[in-house]
C-alpha positions as CSV (number, residue, x, y, z in Angstrom):
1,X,2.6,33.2,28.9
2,X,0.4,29.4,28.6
3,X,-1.7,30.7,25.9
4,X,1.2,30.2,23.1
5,X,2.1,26.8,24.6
6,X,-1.2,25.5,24.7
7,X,-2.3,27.0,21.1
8,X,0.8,25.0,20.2
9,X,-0.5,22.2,22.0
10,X,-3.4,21.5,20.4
11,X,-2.0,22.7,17.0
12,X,0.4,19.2,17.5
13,X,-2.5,17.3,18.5
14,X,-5.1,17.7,15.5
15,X,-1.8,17.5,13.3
16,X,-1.6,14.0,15.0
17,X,-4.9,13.2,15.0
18,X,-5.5,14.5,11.1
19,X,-2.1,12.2,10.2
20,X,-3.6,8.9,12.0
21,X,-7.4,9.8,10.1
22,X,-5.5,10.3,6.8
23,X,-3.1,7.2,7.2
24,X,-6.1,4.7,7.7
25,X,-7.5,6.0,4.7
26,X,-4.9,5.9,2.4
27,X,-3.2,2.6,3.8
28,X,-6.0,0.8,2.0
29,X,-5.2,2.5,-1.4
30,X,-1.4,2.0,-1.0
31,X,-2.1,-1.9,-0.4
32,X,-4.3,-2.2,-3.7
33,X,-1.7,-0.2,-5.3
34,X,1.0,-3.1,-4.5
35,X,-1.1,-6.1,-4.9
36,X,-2.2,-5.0,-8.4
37,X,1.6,-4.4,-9.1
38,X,2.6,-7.7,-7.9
39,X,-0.4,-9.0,-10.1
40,X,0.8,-7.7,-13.2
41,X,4.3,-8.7,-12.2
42,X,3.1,-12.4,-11.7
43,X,1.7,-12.3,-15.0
44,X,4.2,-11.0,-16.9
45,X,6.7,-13.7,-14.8
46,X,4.0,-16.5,-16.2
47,X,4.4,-15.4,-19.9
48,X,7.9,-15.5,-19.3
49,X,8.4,-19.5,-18.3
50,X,5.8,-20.8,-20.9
51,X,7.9,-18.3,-23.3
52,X,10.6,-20.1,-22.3
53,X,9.0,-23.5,-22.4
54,X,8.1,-23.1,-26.0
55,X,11.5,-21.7,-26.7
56,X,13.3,-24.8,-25.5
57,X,10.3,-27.2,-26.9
58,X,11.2,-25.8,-30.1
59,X,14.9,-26.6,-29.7
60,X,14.4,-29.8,-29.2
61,X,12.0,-30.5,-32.1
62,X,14.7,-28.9,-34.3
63,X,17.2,-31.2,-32.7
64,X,15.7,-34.5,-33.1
65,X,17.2,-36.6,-36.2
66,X,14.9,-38.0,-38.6
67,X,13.6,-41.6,-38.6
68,X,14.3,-43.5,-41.9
C-alpha cells in the first residue's frame, strides 16, 4: 500500500532535484542570451542618434544663407 506512494515520492524528488541541476546550468546561457541582445540593441540605438545628428547637421548646413 506505501510502495506506490513512496515510488511516487522519490519520482517527485529527482524530478526536483534534475529541475534545480538543469536551472543552474542553463540560467547562465539565458543571461548571455539577454546581454548580447541588449548589446546589439545598444548599438543599433547608437547608430541611431549619430544618424540623427548628421541628419539634422545637414539641415542646418543647407539652411545657412550665404555670406556676400
Amino acid at each position: 500500500m506505501m510502495r506506490p506512494l513512496v515510488t511516487l515520492a522519490a519520482v517527485g524528488l529527482a524530478g526536483v532535484v534534475v529541475w534545480k541541476l538543469l536551472w543552474g546550468l542553463l540560467l547562465p546561457l539565458v543571461a548571455v542570451a539577454i546581454g548580447a541582445a541588449l548589446f546589439i540593441v545598444k548599438i543599433a540605438l547608437a547608430a541611431f542618434l549619430l544618424f540623427l545628428a548628421y541628419k539634422l547637421f545637414q539641415k542646418v548646413v543647407e539652411r545657412r544663407p550665404e555670406a556676400g
